[in-house]
C-alpha positions in Angstrom: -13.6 71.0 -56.7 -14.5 72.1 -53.0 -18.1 70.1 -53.7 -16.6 67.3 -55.1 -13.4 66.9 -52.3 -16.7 67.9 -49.4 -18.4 64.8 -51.4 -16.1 62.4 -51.1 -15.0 63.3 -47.3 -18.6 62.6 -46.5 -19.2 59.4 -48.1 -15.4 57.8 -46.4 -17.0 59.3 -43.2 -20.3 57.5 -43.5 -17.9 54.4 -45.1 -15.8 54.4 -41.8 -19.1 54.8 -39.4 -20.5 52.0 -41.2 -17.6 49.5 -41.2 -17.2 50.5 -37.6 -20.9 49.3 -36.6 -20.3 46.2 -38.6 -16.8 45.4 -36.5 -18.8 46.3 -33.6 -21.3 42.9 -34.7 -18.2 41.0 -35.2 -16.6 41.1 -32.2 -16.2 38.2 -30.3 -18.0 38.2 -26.9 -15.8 38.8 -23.5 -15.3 35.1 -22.0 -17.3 34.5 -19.1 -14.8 32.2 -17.4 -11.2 31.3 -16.8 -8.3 34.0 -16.7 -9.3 35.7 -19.9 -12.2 37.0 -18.0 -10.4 38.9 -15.6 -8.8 41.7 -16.9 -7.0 42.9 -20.3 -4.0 40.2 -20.4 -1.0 41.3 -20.0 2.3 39.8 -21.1 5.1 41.7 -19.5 5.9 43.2 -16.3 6.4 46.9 -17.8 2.6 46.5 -18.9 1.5 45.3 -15.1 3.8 48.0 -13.5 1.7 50.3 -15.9 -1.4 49.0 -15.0 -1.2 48.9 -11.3 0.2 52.3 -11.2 -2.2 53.6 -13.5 -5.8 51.8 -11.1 -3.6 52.1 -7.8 -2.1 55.8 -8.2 1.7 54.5 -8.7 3.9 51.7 -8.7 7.4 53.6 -8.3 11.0 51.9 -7.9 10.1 49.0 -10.1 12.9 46.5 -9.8 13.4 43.5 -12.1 14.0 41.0 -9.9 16.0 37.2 -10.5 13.8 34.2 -10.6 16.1 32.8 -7.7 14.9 36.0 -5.8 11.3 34.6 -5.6 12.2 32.0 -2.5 13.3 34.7 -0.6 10.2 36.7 -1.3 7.6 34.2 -0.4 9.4 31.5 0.8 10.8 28.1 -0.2 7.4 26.5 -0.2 5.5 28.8 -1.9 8.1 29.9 -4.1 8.2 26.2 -5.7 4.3 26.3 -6.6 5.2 29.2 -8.6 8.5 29.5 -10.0 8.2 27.2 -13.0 4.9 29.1 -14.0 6.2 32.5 -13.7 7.9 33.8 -17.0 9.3 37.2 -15.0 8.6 39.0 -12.2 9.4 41.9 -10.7 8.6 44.7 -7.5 7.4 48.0 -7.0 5.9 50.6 -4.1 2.4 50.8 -4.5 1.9 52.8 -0.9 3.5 53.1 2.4 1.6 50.4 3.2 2.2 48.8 0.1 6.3 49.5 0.3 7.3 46.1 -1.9 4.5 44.3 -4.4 5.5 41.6 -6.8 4.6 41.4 -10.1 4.6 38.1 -11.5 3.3 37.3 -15.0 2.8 33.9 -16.5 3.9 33.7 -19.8 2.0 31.4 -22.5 -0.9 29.3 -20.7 1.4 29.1 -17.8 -1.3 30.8 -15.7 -3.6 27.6 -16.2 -1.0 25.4 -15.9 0.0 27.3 -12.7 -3.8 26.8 -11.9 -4.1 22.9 -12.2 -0.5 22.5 -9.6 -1.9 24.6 -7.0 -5.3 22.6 -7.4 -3.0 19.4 -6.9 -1.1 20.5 -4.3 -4.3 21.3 -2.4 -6.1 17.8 -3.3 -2.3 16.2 -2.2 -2.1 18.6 0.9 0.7 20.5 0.1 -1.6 23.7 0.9 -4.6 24.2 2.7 -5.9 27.4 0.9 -5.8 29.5 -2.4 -2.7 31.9 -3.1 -2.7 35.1 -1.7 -2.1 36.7 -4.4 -4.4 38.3 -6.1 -4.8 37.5 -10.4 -5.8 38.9 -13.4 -5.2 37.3 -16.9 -1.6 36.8 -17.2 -0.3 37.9 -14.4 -0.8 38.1 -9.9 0.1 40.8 -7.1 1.4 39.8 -4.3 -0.9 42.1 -2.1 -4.0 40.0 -2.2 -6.2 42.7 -0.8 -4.9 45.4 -2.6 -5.2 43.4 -5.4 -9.0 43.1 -5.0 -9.7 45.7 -3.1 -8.2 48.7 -5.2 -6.9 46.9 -8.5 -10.5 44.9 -8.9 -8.5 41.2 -9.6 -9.4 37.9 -8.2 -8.3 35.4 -5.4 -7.9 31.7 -6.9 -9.8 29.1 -4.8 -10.5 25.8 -4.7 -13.9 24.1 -3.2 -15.0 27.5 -2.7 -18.5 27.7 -1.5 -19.3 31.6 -0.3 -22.4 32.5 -3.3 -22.3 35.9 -1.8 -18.9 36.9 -3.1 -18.7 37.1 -6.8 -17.1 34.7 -8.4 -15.6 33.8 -12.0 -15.1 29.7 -12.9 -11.5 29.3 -13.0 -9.5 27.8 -16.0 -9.5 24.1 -13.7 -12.2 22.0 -12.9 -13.6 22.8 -9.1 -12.0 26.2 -8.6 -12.7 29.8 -9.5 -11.6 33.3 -9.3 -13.0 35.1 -6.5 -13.6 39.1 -5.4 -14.9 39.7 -2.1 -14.1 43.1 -2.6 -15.7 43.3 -5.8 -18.3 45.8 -5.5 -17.7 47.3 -2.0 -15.7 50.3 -4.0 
């Protein structure tokens, strides 16, 4: 009986290597543009608040905050190129010098959506520049440079024409998703 149970414990090992490899084959390839390439996607702001504390060393006191909440954060201006993109959003203290980061995440395709009216607002001269937030797929920090400099996300610009800093074509036509960072750590 030992021969026979060895036997079989063998053969559903070699079995599960094997259908391993061939799910290995099968995978779909990572996309090599838009949001998707960023980062894992994440959908809530528990998973970002994990994330950044997890690649940034913590991301303590994180408070959910009200959508209304957002103006006063980054201003009335701002506030209104964002807010109907963002699904929920919330803060947390990343450093000392890093005391209050927002976590924003798009829900659905909000994120490209959110792309193509900051690309408007830029051709209409509402803004001048990309966000200053830094993005990965599905959601944005609010510390741009600690986003790319310690978390590895993106800048979103427009007309962008620097071919020494990496860069990932954006979900929109003419804009892209940008790390100067990327590689300096």
């Amino acid at each position: 009986m030992n021969r026979v149970g060895a036997a079989v414990l063998v053969a559903l090992g070699v079995w599960s290597s094997v259908a391993a490899c061939a799910g290995e084959d099968n995978a779909e390839p990572k996309p090599d543009r838009g949001a998707a390439a960023l980062t894992t996607r994440l959908e809530t702001v528990d998973q970002v608040a994990g994330w950044v504390a997890e690649k940034a060393g913590e991301c303590t006191g994180v408070i959910a905050e009200k959508p209304a909440d957002l103006r006063a954060f980054v201003g009335s201006d701002i506030a209104a190129l964002y807010e109907p993109f963002v699904s929920e959003w919330a803060t947390c203290a990343v450093s000392p010098e890093y005391p209050k980061v927002a976590l924003l995440v798009f829900g659905g395709d909000r994120q490209q959506q959110f792309q193509r009216s900051w690309r408007q607002a830029m051709t209409e001269g509402g803004v001048e520049d990309g966000p200053t937030f830094a993005f990965g797929n599905g959601f944005a920090v609010s510390a741009g440079f600690l986003g790319v400099s310690a978390l590895d996300l993106f800048y979103f610009r427009c007309d962008y024409a620097d071919a020494a800093v990496p860069q990932v074509p954006a979900d929109v036509d003419g804009c892209v998703f940008a790390d100067p960072e990327h590689g300096h750590h």
